[in-house]
C-alpha positions in Angstrom: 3.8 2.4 -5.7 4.1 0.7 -2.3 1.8 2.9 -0.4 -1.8 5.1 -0.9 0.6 8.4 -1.4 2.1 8.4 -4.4 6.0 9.1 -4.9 7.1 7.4 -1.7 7.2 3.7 -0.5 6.0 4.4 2.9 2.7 5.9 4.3 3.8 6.3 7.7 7.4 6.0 9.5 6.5 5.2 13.1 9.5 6.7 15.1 9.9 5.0 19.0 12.6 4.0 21.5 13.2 0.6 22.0 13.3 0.5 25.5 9.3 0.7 24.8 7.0 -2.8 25.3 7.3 -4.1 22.0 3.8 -5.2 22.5 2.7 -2.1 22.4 4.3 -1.0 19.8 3.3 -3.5 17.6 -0.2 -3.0 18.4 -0.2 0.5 17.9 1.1 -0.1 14.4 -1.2 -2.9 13.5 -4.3 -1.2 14.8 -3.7 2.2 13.6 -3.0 0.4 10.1 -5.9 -1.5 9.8 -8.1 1.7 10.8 -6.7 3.7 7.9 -7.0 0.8 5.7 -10.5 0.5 6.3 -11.2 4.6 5.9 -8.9 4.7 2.7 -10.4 1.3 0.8 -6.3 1.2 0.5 -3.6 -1.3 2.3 -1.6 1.6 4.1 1.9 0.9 4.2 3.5 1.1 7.7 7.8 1.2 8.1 8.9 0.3 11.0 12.0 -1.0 12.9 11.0 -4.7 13.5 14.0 -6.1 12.7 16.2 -3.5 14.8 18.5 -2.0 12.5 19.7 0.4 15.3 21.7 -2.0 16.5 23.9 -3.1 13.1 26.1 -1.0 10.9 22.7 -0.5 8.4 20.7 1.8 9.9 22.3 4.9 7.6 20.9 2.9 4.7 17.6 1.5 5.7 16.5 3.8 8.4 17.5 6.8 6.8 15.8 5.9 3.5 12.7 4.7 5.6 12.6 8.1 6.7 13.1 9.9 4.0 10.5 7.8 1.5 7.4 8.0 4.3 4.5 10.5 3.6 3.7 11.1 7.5 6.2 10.9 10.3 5.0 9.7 14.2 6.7 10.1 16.8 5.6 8.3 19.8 6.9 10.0 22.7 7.7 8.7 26.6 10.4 9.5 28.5 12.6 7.4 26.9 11.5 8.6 23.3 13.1 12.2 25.1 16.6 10.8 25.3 17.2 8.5 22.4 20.0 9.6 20.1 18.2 7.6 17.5 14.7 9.1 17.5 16.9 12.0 17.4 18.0 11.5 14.0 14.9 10.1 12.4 13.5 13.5 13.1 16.3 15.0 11.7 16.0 13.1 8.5 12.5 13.8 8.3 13.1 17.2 9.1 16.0 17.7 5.8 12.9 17.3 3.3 11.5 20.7 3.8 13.3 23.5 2.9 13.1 25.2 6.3 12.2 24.9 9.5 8.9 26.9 9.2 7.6 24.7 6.4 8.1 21.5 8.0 5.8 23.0 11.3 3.8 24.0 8.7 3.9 20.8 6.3 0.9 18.8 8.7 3.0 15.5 8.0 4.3 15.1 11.5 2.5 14.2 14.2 2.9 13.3 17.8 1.7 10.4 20.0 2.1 10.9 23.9 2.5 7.0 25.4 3.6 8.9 28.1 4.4 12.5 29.3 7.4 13.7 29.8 8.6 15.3 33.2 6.4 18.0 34.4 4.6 17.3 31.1 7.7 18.6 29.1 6.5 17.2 25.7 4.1 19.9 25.3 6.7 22.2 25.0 8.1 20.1 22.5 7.5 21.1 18.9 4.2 22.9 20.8 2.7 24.7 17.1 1.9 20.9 16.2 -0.8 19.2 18.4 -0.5 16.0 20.2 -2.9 13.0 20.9 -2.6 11.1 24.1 -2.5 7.6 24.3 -2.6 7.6 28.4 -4.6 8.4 31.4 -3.4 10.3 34.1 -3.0 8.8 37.6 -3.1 10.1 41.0 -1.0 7.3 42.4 2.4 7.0 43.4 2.5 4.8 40.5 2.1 7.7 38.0 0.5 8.1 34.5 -0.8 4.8 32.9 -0.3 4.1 29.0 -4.2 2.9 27.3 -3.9 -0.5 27.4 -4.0 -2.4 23.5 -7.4 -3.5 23.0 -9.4 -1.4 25.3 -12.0 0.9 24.7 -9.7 4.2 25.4 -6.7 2.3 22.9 -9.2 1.8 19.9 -10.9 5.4 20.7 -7.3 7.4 20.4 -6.1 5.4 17.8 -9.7 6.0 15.6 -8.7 10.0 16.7 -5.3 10.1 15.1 -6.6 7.9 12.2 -9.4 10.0 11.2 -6.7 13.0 10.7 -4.4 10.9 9.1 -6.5 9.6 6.5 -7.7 13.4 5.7 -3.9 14.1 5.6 -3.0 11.0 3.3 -5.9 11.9 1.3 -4.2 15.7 0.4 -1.0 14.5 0.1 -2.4 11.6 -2.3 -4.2 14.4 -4.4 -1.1 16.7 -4.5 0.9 14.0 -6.1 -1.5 13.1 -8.6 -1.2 14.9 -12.3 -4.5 14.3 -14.2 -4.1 15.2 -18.6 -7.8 16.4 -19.4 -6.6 17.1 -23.3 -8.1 20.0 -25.0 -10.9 19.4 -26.7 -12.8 20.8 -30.0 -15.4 23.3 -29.4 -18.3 21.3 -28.6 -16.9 20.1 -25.5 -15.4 23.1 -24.0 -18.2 23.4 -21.5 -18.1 20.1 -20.2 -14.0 20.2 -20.2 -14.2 23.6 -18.0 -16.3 22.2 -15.5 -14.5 19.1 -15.2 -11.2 20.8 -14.5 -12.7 22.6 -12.2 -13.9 19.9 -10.1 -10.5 18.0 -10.3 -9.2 21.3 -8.9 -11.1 21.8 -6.6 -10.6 18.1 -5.4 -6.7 19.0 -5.0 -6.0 17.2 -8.2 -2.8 19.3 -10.6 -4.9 19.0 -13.8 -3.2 19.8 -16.7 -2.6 21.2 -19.4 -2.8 24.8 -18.2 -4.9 25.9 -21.3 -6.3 24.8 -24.1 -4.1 23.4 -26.8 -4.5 23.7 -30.7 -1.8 22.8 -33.0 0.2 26.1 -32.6 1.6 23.7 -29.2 4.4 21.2 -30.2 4.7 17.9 -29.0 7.4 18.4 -26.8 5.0 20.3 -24.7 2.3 18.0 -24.8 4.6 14.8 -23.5 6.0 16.9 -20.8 2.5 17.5 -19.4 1.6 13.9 -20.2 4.4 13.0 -18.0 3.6 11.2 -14.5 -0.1 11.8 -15.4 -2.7 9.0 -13.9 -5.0 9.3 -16.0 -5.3 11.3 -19.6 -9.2 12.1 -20.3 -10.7 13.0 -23.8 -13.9 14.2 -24.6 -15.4 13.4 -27.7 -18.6 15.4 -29.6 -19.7 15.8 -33.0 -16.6 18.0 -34.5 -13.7 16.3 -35.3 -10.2 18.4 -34.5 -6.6 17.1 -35.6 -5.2 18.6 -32.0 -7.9 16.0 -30.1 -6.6 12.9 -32.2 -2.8 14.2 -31.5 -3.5 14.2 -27.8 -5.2 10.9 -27.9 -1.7 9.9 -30.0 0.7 11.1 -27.8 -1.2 9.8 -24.9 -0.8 6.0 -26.1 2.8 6.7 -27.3 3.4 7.0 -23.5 0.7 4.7 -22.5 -0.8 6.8 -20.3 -4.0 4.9 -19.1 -6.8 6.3 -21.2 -10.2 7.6 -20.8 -13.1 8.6 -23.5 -15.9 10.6 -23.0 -18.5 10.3 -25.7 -20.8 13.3 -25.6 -24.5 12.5 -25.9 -25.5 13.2 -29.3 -21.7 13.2 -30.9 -23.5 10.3 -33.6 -25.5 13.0 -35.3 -26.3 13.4 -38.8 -23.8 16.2 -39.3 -21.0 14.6 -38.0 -18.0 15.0 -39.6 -16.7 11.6 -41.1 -13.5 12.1 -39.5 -14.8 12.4 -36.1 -16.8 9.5 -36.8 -13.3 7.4 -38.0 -12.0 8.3 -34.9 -15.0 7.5 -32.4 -15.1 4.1 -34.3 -11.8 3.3 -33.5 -11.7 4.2 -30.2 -14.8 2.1 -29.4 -12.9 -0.9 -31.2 -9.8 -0.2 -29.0 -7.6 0.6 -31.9 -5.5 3.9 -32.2 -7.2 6.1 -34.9 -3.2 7.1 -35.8 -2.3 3.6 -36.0 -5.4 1.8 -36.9 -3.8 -1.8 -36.3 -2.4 -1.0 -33.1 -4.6 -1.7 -30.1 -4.8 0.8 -27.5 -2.1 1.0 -24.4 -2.8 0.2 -21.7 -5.4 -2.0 -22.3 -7.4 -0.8 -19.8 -8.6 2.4 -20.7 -11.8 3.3 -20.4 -14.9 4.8 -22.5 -18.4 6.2 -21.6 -21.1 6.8 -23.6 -23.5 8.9 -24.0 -23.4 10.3 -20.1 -24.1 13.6 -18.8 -21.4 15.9 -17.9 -22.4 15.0 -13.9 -21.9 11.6 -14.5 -18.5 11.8 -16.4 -17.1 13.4 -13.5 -17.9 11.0 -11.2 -16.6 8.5 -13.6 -13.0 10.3 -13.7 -13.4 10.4 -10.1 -13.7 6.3 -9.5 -11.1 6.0 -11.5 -8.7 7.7 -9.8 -9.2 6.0 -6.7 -6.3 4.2 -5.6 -5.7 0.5 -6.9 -4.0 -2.5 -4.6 -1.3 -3.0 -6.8 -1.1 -6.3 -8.4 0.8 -9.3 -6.6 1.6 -12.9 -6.5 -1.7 -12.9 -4.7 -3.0 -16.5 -4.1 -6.7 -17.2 -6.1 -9.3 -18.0 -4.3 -10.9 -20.1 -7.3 -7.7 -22.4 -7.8 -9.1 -26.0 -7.0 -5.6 -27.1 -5.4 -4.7 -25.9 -1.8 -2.4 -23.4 -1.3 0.8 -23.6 1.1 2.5 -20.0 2.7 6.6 -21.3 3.5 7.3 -18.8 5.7 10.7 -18.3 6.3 12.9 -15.2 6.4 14.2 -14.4 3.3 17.1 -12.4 3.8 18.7 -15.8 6.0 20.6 -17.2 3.1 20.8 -20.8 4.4 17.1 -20.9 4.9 16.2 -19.0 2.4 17.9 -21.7 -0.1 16.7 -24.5 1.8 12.9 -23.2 1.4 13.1 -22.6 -2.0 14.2 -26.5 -2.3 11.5 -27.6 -0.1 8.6 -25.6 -1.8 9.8 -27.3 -5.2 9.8 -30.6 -4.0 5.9 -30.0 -3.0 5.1 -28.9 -6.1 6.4 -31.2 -8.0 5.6 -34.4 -5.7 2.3 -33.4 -4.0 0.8 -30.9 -6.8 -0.2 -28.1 -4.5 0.6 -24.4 -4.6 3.7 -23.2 -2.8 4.1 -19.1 -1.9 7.1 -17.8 -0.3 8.1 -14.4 1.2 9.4 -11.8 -1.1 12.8 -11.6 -1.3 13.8 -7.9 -1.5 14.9 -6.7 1.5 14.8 -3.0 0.4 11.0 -2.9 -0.1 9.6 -3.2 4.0 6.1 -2.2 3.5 5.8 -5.0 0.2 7.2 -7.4 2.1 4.2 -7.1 5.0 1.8 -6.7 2.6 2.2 -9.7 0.8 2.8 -11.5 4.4 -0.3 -10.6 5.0 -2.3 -11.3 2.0 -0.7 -15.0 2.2 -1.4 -15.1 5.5 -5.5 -14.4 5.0 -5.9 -16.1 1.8 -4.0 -19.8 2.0 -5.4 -22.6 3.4 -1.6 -24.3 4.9 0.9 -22.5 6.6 4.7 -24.0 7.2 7.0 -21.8 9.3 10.6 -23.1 9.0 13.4 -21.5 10.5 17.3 -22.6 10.9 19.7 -20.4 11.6 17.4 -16.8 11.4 17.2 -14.4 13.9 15.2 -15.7 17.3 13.4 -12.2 17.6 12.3 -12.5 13.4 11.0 -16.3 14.9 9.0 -15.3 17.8 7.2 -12.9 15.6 6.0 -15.0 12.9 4.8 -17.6 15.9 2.7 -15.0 16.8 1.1 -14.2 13.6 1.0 -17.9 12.9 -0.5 -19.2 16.0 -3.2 -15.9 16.3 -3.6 -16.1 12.7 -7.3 -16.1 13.0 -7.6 -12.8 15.0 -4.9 -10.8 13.5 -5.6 -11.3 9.9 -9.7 -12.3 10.5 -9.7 -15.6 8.7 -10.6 -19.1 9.4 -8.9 -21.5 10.4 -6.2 -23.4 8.5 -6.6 -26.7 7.2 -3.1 -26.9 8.2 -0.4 -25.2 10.2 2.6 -26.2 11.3 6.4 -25.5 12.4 9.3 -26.9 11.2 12.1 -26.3 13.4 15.6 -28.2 14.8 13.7 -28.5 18.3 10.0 -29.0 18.1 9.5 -30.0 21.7 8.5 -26.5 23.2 5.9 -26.0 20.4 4.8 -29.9 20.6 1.2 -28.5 23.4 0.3 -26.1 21.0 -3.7 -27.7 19.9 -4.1 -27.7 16.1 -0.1 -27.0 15.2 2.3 -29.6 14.1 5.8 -28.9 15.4 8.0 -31.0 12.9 12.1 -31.7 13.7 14.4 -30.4 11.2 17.1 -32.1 9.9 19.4 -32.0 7.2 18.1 -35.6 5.9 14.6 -34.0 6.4 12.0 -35.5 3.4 9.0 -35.3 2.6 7.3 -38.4 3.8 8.7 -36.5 7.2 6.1 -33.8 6.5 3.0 -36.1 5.9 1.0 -34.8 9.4 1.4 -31.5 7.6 0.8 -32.2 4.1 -1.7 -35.0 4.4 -5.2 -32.4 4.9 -4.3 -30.2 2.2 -4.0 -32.4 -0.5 -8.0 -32.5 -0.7 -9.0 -30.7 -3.9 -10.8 -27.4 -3.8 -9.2 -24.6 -1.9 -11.6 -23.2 0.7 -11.4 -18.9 0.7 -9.9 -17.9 4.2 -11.0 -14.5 4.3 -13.2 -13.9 7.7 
């Protein structure tokens, strides 16, 4: 999972002509991105057209599957938004995921974003059942309507608008898509199993199974509603009951991740020594079923002796979304770290960065990170950019022969680094490119010639004030 809605690799698809400012586009995206970040806890996952597919013979690929795997569709209208073919059939493709026309109107996953209004303010008569916000203020002057400016007061003010409905929409849609497995407990727990249940439905969670379960249920059932759960809960009390250890069985034969509840009072005197066999092994991490097999996954969880109150808030925390693991940088490594950036779907500079990042490592000692590779997964891709980006001390941008437009963007994020991604400075930056001389003012930034016979003694302004040990954390 790419994104904070499960079941789709893309939070939001930003739809826009590009006759708009890139500029604004761009800072749109990034703001609105970082404010629902922030809200969620979560790294929202933004597609969008950067490297303008329109243009090539791809866009029935990428595009359309951009469309197609995004949770929330935005349409940011202007007059030119109006007549674009394009836009025209993003919506379409959004549109073909609801089974009619009524249920997409209905659906609260597309929203619209006035830049600027149409002819005698056509675009409210434009999908009308489904409220815009405006991103503009009306003028009297000849000159006509004027678009918030990125960075002012009114820009950050409609943008913290549409992202305080989007984040209650991401949040449903998250919740929808989320099966939670609350197994079936023995009679001592029934209480405390119906009112959890009840909260996770009422929280929009699909909680299942539907009923209790004894051992009348066969297997086959049990796995099918085990199937895409998050999370499979068991609550454990003083009465032991063969359908609670076949859950707990069935659960790990799937490797759902797992959760124990132990009841306050389930050591008792009475117990029966089967239920105490089983709480053993659970608290040792070993299935009871298999008692030399350790539990799966291994990070399942167990709390003791809480009451009911507090178990459901623990179920709750655990369900909140997780940053999915990465080659993220640590900020405890005592070697400096280096980000190559380079674009990875240019084969000739993708090979040559790959060469040059191994002859660092293995001459100079320090940490080289490159892009990812996969050009099918956007939203990863700018996710780990960023990450990099905030979290290493040395950045190198090289580019050959990719695309001038993919350039100028990463000059940007390289050169406002500390702004856009809130860090200190680097102990290093430079760029490594076949002409270095328009980049050669730029304070703080080394602007190295590339060559074919390029080595590495020719990068020694750039590698010389990383090679002190002890990597600094960048985060600001």
């Amino acid at each position: 999972m790419s994104g904070f809605v499960p079941g789709v690799e893309n939070d939001l698809f930003i739809s826009y002509s590009h006759a708009e400012d890139p500029t604004w586009i761009q800072a749109f995206e990034k703001s609105l991105r970082e404010e629902l970040s922030s809200r969620l806890g979560f790294g929202a996952s933004v597609w969008q057209d950067t490297k303008r597919l329109r243009v090539g013979q791809s866009w029935h690929d990428e595009i359309e599957k951009g469309v197609k795997q995004s949770a929330i569709f935005i349409a940011v209208l202007s007059p030119s938004y109006r007549a674009s073919d394009w836009c025209r059939r993003e919506r379409a493709h959004f549109q073909q995921l609801f089974d009619s026309h009524d249920a997409f109107l209905c659906s609260n996953r597309f929203f619209k974003v006035v830049k600027l209004p149409w002819e005698e303010d056509g675009h409210q008569y434009f999908l009308p059942s489904i409220q815009h916000l405006e991103f503009f203020r009306p003028e009297g002057s000849p000159a006509g309507d004027a678009e918030f400016v990125p960075g002012s007061g009114e820009f950050r003010n409609a943008v913290r608008g549409l992202a305080t409905t989007l984040t209650h929409t991401l949040r449903e849609l998250r919740r929808k898509r989320e099966r939670i497995f609350v197994g079936s407990p023995a009679d001592d727990c029934f209480e405390v199993w119906h009112q959890l249940r009840q909260e996770l439905h009422d929280q929009g969670y699909e909680v299942k199974p539907d009923g209790p379960l004894g051992p009348e249920f066969d297997d086959h059932l049990i796995r099918r509603d085990l199937e895409g759960a998050l999370l499979s809960v068991h609550l454990l009390g003083a009465t032991y009951d063969s359908s609670v250890e076949r859950q707990i069985g069935l659960s790990a034969d799937l490797e759902r991740r797992l959760m124990f509840w132990l009841a306050p009072g389930a050591y008792d005197d009475k117990q029966d020594p089967r239920q105490a066999w089983l709480i053993q092994a659970l608290s040792n991490g070993l299935r009871p079923d298999h008692p030399t097999e350790k539990l799966r996954p291994p990070d399942w969880l167990l709390l003791k002796d809480l009451a009911s109150h507090k178990l459901i808030e623990g179920v709750l925390a655990a369900l909140k979304p997780q940053q999915a693991a990465s080659a993220t940088p640590s900020a405890e490594d005592d070697v400096s770290r280096i980000y190559l950036v380079h674009d990875a779907t240019t084969e000739e500079d993708s090979r040559i960065a790959s060469e040059l990042g191994e002859q660092i490592v293995a001459r100079e000692g320090l940490r080289v990170f490159l892009p990812q590779r996969d050009p099918s997964s956007g939203a990863a891709q700018r996710q780990r950019h960023e990450t990099l980006m905030q979290t290493c001390e040395g950045v190198l941008l090289y580019r050959s022969a990719a695309p001038e437009e993919w350039f100028l963007q990463m000059t940007h994020d390289v050169i406002f680094a500390e702004k856009q991604f809130k860090r200190g400075p680097f102990k290093s930056q430079a760029f490594l490119v076949p002409d270095p001389s328009r980049w050669a003012v730029l304070q703080n930034l080394q602007a190295i010639e590339y060559r074919p016979s390029l080595s590495l003694a020719d990068l020694e302004p750039f590698l010389a004030p990383l090679r002190a040990q002890g990597g600094a954390a960048c985060g600001g």
